[in-house]
C-alpha positions in Angstrom: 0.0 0.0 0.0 0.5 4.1 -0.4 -0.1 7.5 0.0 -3.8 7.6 1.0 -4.0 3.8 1.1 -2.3 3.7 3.9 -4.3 6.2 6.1 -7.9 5.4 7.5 -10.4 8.5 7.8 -10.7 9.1 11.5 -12.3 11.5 13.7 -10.4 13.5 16.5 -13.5 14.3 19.0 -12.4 16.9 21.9 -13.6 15.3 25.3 -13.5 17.3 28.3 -10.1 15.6 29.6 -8.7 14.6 26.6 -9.1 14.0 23.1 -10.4 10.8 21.4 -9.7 9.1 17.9 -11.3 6.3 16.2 -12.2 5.6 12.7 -14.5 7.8 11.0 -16.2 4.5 9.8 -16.9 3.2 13.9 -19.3 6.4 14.3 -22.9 6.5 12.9 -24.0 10.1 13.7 -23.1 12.8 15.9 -25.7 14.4 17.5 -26.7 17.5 20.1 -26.7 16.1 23.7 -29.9 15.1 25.5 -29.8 14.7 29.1 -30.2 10.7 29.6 -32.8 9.2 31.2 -31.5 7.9 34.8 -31.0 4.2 35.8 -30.7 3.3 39.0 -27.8 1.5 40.6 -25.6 1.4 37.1 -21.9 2.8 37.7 -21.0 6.6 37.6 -19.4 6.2 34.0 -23.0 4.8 32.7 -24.9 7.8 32.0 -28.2 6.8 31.8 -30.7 6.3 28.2 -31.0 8.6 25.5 -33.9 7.5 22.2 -31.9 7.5 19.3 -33.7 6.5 16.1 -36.7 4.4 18.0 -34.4 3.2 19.7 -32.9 3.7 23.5 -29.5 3.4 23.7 -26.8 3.8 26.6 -24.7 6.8 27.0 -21.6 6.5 28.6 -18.7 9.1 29.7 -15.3 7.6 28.4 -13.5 9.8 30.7 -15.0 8.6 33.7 -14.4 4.9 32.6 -11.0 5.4 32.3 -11.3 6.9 36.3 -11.4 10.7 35.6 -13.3 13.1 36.9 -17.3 13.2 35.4 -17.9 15.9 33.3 -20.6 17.6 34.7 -21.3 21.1 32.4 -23.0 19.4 29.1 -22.8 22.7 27.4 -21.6 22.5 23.8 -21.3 18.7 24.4 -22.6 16.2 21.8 -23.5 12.8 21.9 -21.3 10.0 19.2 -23.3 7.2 18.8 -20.7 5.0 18.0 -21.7 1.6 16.2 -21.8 -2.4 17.8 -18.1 -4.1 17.2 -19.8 -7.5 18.1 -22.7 -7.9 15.7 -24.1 -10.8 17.8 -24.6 -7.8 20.8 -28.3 -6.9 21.5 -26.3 -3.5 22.1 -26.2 -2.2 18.7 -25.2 1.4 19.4 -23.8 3.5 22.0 -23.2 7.2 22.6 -20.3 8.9 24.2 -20.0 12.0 25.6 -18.2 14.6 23.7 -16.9 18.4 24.2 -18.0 19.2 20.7 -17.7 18.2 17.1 -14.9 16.5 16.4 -12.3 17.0 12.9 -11.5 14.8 10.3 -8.2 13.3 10.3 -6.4 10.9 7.9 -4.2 8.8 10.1 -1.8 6.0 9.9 0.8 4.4 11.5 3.4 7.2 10.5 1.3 9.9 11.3 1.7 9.8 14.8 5.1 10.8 16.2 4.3 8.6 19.6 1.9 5.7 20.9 2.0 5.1 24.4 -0.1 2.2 26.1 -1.6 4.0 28.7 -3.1 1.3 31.2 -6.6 2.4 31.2 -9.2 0.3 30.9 -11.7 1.3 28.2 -8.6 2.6 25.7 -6.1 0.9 23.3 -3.3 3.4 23.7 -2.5 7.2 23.3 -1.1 8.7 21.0 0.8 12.2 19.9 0.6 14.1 16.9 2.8 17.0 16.9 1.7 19.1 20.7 -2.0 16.9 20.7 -2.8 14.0 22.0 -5.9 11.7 21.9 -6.6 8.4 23.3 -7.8 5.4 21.6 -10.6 4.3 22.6 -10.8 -0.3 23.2 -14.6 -0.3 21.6 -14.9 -4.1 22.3 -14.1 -3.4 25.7 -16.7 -0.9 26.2 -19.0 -3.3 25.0 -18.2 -5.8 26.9 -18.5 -3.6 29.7 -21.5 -2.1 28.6 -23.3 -5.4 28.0 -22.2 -6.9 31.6 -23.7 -3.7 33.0 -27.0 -3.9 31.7 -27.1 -7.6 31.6 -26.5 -7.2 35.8 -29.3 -4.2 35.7 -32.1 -6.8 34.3 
């Protein structure tokens, strides 16, 4: 492979705490926050419900997965419903919490001058492009995490 071939269309989405990046292809809409709807006894990082096209999906806060502090100020925040990696999942979408609209980026493995595994649960690794950073985020992980949660809730 070259030039472009080697570069996947990706989106660098601001978070409150840090910056995320995943493939442009992973996301199926970004939209304006709604407050969730509340469920009772689910972890801080699980936001609560939002209805998403006739559908109720979970909303989660990636930063408080990875053990940072809840954002609590949803103003200019967005919600990235971000599409099922395990097809099999009755969890076909979930949103994530976002500081805004995020950027397109073409990235690959040389545009990033460093990865660092970063020992958070919920992300692959971080990486630096230039004086930015963004985390990327481990989507089978959320899942999985996601899936346990409301499986336990039932």
């Amino acid at each position: 492979m070259n030039g472009m071939q080697d570069k996947v269309r990706s989106l660098w989405v601001p978070l409150r705490e840090m910056n995320l990046l995943l493939p442009n292809v992973a996301v199926a809409e970004i939209s304006s926050y709604r407050v969730p709807r509340h469920c009772e006894g689910m972890p801080e990082w699980f936001l609560g419900m939002v209805a998403w096209r006739e559908h109720e999906i979970p909303v989660i806060s990636l930063e408080s997965v990875c053990g940072l502090t809840l954002p609590l100020n949803p103003v200019f925040s967005r919600l990235m419903v971000v599409k099922s990696v395990n097809p099999d999942s009755r969890i076909k979408h979930f949103a994530i919490v976002t500081a805004g609209l995020p950027g397109l980026i073409q990235f690959g493995i040389d545009t990033a001058d460093e990865v660092v595994d970063d020992g958070y649960d919920g992300l692959k690794c971080i990486v630096r492009i230039g004086s930015e950073q963004a985390v990327i985020p481990d989507l089978p992980y959320l899942q999985n995490l996601l899936e346990s949660c409301l499986v336990d809730a039932a």
